[in-house]
C-alpha positions as CSV (number, residue, x, y, z in Angstrom):
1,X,-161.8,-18.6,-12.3
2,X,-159.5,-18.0,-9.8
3,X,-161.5,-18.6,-7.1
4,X,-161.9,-22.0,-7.4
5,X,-160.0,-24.3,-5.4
6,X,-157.3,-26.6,-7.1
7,X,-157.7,-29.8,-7.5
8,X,-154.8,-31.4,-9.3
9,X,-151.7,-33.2,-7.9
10,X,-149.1,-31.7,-5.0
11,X,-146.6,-33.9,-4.5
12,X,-144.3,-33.4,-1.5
13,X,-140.6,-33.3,-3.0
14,X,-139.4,-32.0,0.9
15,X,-140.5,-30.1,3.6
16,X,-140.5,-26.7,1.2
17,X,-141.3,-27.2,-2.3
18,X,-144.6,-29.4,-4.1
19,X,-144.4,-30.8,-7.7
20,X,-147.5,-30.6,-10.3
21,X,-145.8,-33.6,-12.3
22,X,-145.4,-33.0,-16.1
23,X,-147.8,-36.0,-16.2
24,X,-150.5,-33.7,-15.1
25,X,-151.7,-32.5,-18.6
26,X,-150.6,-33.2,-22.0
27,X,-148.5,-30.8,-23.4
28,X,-146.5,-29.9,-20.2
29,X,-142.8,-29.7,-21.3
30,X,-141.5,-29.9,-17.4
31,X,-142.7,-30.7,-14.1
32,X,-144.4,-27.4,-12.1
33,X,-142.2,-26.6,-8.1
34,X,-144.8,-24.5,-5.6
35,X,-142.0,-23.2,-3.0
36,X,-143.8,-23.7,0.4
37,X,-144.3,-25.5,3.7
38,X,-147.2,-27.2,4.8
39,X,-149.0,-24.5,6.1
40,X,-148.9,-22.2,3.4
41,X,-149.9,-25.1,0.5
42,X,-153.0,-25.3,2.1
43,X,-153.4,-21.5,1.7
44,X,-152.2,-22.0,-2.0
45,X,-154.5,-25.2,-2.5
46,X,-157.4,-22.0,-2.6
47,X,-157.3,-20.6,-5.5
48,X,-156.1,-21.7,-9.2
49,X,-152.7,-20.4,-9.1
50,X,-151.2,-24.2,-9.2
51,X,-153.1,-24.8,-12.2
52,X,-151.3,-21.6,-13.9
53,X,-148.1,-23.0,-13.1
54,X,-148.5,-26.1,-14.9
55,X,-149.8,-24.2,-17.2
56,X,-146.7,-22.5,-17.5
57,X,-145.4,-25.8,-18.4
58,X,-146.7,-25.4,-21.9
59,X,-144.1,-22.8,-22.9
60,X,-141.8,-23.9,-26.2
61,X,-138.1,-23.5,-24.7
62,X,-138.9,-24.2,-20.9
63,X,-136.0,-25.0,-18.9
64,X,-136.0,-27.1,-15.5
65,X,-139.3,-26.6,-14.0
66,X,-142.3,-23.9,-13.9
67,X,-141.5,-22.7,-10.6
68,X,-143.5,-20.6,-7.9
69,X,-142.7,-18.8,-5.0
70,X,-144.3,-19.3,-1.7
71,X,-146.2,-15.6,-2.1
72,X,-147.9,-17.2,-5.0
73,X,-151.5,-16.3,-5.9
74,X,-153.6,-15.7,-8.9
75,X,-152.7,-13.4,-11.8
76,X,-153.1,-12.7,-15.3
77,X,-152.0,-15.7,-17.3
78,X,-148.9,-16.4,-15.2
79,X,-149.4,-16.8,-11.2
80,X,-148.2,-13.8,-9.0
81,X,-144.8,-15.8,-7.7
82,X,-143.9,-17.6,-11.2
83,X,-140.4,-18.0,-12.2
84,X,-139.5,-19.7,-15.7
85,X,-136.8,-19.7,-17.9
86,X,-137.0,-20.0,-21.6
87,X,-133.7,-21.4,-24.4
88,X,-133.9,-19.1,-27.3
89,X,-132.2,-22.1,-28.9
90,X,-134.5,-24.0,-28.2
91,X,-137.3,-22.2,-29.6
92,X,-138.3,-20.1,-26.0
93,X,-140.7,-17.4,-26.2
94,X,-140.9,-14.4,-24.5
95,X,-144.3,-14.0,-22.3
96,X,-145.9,-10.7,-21.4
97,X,-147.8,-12.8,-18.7
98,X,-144.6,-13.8,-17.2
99,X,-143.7,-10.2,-16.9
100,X,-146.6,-8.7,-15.6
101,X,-148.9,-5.6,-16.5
102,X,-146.8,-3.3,-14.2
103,X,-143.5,-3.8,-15.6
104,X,-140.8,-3.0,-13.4
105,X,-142.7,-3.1,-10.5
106,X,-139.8,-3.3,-7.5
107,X,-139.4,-2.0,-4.3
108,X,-136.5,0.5,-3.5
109,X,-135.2,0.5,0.5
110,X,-133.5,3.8,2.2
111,X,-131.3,3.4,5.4
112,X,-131.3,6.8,7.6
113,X,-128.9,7.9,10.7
114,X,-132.4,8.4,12.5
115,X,-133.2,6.3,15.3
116,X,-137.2,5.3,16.5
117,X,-136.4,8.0,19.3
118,X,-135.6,10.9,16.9
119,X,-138.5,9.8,14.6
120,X,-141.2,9.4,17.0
121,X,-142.1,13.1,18.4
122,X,-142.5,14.0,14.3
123,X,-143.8,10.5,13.2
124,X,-147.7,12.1,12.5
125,X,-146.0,15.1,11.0
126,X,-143.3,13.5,9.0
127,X,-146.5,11.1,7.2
128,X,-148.4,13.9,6.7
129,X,-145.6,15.6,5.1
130,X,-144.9,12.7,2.8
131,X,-148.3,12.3,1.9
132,X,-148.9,15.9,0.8
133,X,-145.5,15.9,-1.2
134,X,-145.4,12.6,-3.0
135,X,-147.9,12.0,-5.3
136,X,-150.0,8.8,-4.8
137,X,-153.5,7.4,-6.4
138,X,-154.7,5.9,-9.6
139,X,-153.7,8.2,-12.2
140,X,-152.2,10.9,-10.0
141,X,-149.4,13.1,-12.4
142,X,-146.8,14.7,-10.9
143,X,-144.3,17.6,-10.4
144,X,-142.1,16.0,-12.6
145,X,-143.2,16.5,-16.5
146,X,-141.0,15.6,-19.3
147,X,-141.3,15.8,-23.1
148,X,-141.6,13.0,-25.2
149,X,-137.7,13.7,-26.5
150,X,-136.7,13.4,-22.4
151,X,-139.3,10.2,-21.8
152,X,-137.4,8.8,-24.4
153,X,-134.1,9.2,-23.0
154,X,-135.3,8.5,-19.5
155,X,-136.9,5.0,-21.0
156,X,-133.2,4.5,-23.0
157,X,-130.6,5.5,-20.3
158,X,-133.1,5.0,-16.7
159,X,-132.1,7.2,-13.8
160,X,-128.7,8.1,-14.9
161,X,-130.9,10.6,-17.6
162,X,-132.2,12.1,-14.4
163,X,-128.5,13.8,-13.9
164,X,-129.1,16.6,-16.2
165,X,-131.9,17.6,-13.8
166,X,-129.1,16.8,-10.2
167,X,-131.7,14.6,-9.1
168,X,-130.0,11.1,-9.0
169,X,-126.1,10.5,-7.4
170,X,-123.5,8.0,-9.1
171,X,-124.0,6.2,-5.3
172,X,-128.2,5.7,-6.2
173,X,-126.9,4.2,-9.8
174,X,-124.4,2.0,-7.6
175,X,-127.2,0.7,-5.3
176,X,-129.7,-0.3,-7.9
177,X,-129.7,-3.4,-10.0
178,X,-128.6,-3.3,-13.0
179,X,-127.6,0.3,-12.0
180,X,-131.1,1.2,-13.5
181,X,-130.6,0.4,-17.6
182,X,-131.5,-2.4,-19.2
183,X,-129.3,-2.3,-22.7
184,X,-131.0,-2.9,-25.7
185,X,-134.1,-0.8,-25.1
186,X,-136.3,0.9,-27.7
187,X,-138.6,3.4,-26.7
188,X,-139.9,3.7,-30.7
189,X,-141.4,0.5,-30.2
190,X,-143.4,2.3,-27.0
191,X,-146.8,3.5,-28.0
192,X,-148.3,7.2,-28.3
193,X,-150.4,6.4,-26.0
194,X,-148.4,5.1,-23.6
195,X,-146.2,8.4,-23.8
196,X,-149.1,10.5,-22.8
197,X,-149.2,8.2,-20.0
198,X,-146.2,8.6,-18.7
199,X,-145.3,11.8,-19.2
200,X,-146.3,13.2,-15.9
201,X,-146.4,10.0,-13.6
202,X,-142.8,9.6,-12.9
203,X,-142.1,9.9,-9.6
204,X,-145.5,9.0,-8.6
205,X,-146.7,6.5,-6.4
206,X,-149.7,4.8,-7.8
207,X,-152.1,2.8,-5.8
208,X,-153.2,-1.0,-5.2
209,X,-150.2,-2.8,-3.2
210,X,-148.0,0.2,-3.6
211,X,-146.9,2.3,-0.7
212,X,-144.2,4.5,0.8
213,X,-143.5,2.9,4.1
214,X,-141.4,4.6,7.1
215,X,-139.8,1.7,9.0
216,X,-138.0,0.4,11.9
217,X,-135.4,-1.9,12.2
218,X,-136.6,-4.2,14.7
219,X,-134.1,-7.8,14.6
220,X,-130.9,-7.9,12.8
221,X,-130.1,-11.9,12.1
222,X,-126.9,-11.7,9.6
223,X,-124.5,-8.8,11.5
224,X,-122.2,-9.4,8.8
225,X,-124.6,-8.4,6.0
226,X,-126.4,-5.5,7.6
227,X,-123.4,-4.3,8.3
228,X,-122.1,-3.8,4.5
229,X,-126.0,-3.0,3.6
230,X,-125.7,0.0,6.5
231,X,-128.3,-1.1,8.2
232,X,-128.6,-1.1,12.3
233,X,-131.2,-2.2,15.3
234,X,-133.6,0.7,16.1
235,X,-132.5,2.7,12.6
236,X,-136.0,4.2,10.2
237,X,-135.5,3.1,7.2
238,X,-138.3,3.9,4.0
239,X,-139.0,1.2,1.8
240,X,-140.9,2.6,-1.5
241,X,-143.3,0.1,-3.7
242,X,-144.1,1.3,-7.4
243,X,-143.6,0.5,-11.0
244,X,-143.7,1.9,-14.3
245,X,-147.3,3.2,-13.8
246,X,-149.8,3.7,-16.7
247,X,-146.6,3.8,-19.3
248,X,-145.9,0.1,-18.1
249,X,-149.0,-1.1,-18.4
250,X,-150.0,0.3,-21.4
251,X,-146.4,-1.1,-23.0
252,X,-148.4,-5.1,-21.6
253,X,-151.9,-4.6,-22.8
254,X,-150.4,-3.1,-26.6
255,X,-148.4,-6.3,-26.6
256,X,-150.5,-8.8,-25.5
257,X,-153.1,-7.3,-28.2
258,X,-150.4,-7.5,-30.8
259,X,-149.4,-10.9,-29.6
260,X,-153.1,-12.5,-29.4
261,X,-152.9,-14.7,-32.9
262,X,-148.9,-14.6,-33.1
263,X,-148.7,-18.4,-30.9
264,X,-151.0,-19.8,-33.5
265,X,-148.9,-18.6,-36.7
266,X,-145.6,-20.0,-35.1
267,X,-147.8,-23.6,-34.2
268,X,-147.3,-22.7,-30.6
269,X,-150.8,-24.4,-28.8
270,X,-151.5,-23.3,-25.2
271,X,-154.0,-24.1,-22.5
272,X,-154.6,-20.1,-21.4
273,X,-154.8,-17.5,-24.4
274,X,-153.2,-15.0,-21.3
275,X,-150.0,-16.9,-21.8
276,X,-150.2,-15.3,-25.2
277,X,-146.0,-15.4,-26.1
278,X,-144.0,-15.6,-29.3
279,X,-140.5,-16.7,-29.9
280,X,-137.8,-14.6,-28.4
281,X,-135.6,-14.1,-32.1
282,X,-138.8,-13.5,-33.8
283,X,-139.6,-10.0,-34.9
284,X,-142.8,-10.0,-32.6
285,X,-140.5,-11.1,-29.5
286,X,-137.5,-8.7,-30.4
287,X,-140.4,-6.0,-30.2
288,X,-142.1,-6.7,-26.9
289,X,-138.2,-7.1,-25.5
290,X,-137.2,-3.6,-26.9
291,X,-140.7,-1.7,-25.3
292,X,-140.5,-3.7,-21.5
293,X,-136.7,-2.7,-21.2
294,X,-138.1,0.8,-21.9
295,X,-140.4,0.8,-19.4
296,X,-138.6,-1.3,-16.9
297,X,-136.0,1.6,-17.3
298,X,-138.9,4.2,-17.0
299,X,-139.7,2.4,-13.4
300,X,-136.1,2.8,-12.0
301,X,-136.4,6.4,-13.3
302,X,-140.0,6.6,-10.8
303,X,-138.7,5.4,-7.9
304,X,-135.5,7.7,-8.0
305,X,-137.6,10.3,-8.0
306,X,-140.1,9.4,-5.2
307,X,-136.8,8.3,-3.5
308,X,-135.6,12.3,-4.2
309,X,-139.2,13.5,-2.9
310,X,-138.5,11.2,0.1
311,X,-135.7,12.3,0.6
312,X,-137.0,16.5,0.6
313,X,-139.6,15.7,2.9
314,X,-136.9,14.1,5.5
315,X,-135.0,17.4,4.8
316,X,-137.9,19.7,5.9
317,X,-139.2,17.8,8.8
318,X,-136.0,17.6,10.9
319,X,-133.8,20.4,9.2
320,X,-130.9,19.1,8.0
321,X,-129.6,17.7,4.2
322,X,-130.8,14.2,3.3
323,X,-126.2,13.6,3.3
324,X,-126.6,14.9,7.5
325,X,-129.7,12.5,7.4
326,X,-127.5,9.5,5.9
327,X,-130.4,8.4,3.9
328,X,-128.8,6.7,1.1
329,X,-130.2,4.1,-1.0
330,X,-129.4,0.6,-0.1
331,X,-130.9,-1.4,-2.8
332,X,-133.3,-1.4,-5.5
333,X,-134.5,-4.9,-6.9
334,X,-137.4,-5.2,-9.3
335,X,-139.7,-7.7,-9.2
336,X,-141.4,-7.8,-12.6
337,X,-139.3,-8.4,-15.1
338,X,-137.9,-10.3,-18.0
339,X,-133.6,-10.5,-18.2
340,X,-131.4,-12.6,-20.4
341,X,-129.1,-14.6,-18.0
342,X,-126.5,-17.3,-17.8
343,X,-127.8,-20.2,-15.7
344,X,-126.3,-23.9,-15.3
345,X,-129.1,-26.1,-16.5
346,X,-128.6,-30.0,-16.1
347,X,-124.6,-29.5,-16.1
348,X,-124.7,-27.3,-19.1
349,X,-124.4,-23.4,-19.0
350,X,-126.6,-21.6,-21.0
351,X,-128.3,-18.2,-21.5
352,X,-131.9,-18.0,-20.7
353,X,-134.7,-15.2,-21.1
354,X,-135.6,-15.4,-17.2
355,X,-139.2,-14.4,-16.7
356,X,-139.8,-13.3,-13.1
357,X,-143.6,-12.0,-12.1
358,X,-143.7,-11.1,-8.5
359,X,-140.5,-13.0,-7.8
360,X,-136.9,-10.8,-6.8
361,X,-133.3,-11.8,-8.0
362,X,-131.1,-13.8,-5.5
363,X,-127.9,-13.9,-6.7
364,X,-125.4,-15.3,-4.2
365,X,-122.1,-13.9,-3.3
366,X,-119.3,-13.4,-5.8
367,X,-121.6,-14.0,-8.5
368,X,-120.5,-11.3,-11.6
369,X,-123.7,-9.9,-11.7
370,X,-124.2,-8.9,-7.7
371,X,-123.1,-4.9,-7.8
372,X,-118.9,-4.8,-6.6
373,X,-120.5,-3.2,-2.7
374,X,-122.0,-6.4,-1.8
375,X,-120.3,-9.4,-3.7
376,X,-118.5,-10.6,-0.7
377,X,-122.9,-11.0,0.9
378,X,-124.6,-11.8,-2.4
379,X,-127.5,-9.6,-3.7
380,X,-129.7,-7.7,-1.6
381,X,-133.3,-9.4,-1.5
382,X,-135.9,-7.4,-0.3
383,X,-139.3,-8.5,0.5
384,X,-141.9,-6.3,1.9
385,X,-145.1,-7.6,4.1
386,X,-148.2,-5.8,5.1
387,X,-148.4,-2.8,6.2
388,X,-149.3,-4.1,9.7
389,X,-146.8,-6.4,10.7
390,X,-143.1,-6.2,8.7
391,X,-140.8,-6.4,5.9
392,X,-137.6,-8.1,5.5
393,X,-134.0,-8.0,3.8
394,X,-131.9,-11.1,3.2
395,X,-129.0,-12.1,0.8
396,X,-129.1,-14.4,-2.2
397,X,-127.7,-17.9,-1.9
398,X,-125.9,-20.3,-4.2
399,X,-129.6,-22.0,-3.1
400,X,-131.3,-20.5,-5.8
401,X,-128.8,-20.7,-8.4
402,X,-129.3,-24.9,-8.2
403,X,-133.2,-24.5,-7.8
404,X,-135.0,-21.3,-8.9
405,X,-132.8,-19.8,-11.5
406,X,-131.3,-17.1,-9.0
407,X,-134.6,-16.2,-7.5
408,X,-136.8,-15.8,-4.4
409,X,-140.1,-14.5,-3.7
410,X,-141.2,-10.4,-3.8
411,X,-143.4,-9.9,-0.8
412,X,-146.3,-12.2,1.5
413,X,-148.7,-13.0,-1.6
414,X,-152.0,-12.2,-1.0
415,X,-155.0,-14.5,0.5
416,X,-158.2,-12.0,0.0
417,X,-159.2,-10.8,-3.7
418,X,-159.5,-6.7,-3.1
419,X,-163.2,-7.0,-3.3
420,X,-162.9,-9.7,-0.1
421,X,-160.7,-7.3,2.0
422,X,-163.4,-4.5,0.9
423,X,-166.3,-7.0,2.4
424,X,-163.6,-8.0,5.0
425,X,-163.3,-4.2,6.0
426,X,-167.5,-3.6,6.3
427,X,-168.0,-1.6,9.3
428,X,-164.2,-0.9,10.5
429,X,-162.0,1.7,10.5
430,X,-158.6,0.1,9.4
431,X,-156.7,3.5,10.1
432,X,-157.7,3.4,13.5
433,X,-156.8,-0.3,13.5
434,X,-153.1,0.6,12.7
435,X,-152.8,3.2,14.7
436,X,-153.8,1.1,17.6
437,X,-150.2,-0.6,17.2
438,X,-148.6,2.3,16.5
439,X,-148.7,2.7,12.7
440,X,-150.1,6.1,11.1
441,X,-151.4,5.5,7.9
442,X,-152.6,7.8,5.4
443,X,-154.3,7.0,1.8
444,X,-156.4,8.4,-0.6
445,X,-159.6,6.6,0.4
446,X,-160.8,3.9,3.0
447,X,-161.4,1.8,0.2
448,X,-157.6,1.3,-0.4
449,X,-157.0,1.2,3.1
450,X,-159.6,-1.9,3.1
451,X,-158.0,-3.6,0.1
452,X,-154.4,-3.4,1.7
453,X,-155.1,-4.2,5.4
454,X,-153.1,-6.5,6.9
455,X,-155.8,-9.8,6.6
456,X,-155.6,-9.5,3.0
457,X,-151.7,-11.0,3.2
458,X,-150.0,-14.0,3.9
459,X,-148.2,-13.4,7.0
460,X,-144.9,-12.4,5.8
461,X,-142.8,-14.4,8.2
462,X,-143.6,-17.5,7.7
463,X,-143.2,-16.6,3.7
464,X,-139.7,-15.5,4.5
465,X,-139.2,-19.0,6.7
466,X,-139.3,-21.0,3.3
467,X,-137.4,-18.6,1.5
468,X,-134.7,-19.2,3.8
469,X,-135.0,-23.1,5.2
470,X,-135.3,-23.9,1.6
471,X,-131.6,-22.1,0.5
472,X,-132.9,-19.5,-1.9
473,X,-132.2,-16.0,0.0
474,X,-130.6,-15.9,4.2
475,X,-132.5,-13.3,6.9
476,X,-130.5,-10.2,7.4
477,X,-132.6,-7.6,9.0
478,X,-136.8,-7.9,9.8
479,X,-138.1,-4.1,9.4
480,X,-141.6,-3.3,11.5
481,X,-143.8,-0.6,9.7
482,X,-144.1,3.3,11.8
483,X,-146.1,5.2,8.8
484,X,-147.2,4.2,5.9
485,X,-149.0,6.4,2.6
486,X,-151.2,4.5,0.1
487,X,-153.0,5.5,-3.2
């Protein structure tokens, strides 16, 4: 299904955003926005991610528009890239689609006091050492094992549970949004099963589009910003991809099977049974709400600790404390995730259930919710690339408050199914590719190598481009990739 090529309307609204008109289809409640320029449209023209955002549309409560970022591509129910906001009062629903099976999923970014120059006698050795330590792959456990009495803490309270065990720092709560707790959540409503799942996969790295990434900064646009972020031209940084591993997506598939005839008894009709949804004050969406905040807390809880890991491995390489090494956290976003926000929707304020599926928060400056350290910038956005070419950091903008409901895209978005970048991959090394331009890479199999490499992606650039021309998030720093480990 995804496959096929779309071919409804795209109407040009300006030189960075497309409308699906609500005329489309019967039933659509809003027009769909695609953010994007006209080169990456006709990338997005591929596959049948614009039909998922008018399908979108559908949703009972819908405010403004069914939006999509430029990294859009195909995904379960919702596009990868969708944004929508739903009106409890007016009878919005709560999506598992819109939220994604890896709930949580984010990225975390570490600045250092290291320079490319310090880093690149160890840079083979300092991979190596991160790829033995930290624990990456599909199902991989762990050092870390907790009870089901500490999972449950760790899914109520996040990372700040992780202090009994000295393995967070009040700073790492500062830096992260939300300082890693959603309120309201209710790990009783988390499955058995999806205990046992968890219980020895946090701080674990996971595999697909997950990585740890050691990186360079290589063009610092916004002085002003880096500066407050602490980030420099020529510093390593680590940027680290993950979610809430098997406990996340066991928390999606045991609500969308509790939620597969729950549309029909509240006479919701939809065009896709993977938008499967119920209303937010009903007991059905209260549950679902209660279980996702668990595990999005259980996801900032896994990447504190492969941030800790990260930060051991630093420690044993070049000899001194992570404090000497100044690696302190600079932000943590997530990027799958539902939150309950306040929003100015056609002139009238109004709290919406924000849905965001492979799209990152962009609040601008001095906005209430943008952490105290960088209100005077706006919220850290960071989006990460491929793991040949580079990542990026920029700052929300009042942009995205007027269009996107305070959002802007979570990485490149890919062009190549994984079974396309295996074909893709037939006869090549892609290691030996990435070294070639400097990159050591290290993962458990060619096969994940093959389904990451750098043709599978959008080029992350230009995606960053329409982020910015189109006011959602401004260009602070552009970070090139050194070494990289993969599941």
């Amino acid at each position: 299904m995804g496959t096929q090529r779309y071919q409804g309307p795209l109407e040009k609204v300006n030189d960075y955003c497309w409308r699906i008109p609500k005329s489309y289809k019967p039933g659509m409640r809003v027009d769909g926005l695609i953010y994007a320029d006209e080169q990456l449209i006709e990338h997005i023209r591929e596959d049948q991610a614009p039909e998922q955002v008018a399908n979108v549309a559908f949703l009972p409560g819908i405010q403004r528009a069914s939006l999509a970022m430029p990294d859009i591509h195909w995904g379960y129910g919702f596009c990868i890239g969708g944004v929508c906001a739903t009106d409890p009062k007016q009878g919005g629903v709560i999506s598992p689609g819109g939220v994604g099976y890896d709930i949580n999923c984010g990225v975390r970014l570490v600045r250092s006091n290291l320079s490319l120059d310090d880093v690149a006698p160890y840079k083979e050795k300092l991979v190596e050492e991160l790829f033995r330590h930290v624990p990456a792959g599909t199902g991989q456990g762990g050092k870390y094992k907790f009870t089901h009495g500490e999972l449950d803490r760790l899914m109520r309270e996040g990372p700040r549970a992780l202090g009994r065990w000295d393995l967070v720092t009040e700073s790492d709560l500062a830096h992260t949004e939300a300082t890693g707790c959603l309120e309201g959540a209710e790990p009783q409503n988390v499955s058995q099963r999806a205990h046992e799942r968890g219980t020895d996969q946090c701080g674990t790295l996971g595999s697909g589009n997950h990585f740890l990434e050691v990186q360079v900064v290589d063009r610092v646009f916004d002085q002003k910003a880096a500066q407050a972020m602490g980030l420099a031209e020529g510093m390593v940084c680590v940027m680290i991809h993950s979610g809430s591993r098997g406990l996340g997506y066991q928390v999606c598939d045991d609500a969308l099977r509790m939620l597969r005839n729950v549309p029909a008894k509240y006479g919701i009709s939809l065009p896709d049974r993977q938008l499967a949804c119920a209303p937010i004050e009903s007991p059905e969406g209260q549950h679902y709400l209660g279980a996702m905040r668990a595990a999005a807390n259980f996801a900032w809880c896994n990447r504190q600790l492969l941030m800790w890991q990260t930060r051991e491995c630093f420690e044993r390489v070049f000899g001194q404390t992570w404090q000497q090494l100044g690696m302190t956290l600079v932000y943590d976003v997530a990027h799958n995730i539902a939150k309950f926000e306040r929003h100015r929707v056609d002139g009238e304020e109004k709290n919406v259930w924000v849905h965001r599926k492979g799209a990152t928060r962009a609040f601008p400056a001095h906005h209430p919710e943008v952490p105290p350290l960088f209100r005077s910038i706006g919220q850290p956005v960071i989006i990460p690339g491929d793991m040949g070419r580079a990542s990026w950091v920029l700052v929300g903008q009042p942009g995205s408050m007027e269009q996107t409901f305070g959002s802007a895209c979570h990485g490149a978005g890919r062009t190549l199914s994984r079974k396309a970048a295996v074909r893709h991959a037939q006869g090549r090394r892609i290691d030996r590719e990435l070294a070639q331009i400097g990159v050591v890479a290290r993962a458990r199999s060619h096969r994940g190598l093959a389904e990451e490499q750098p043709a599978a992606y959008k080029d992350v650039d230009l995606v960053v481009e329409v982020v910015d021309r189109a006011g959602l998030a401004k260009k602070v720093a552009r970070m090139r990739p050194i070494g990289v480990i993969k599941g």
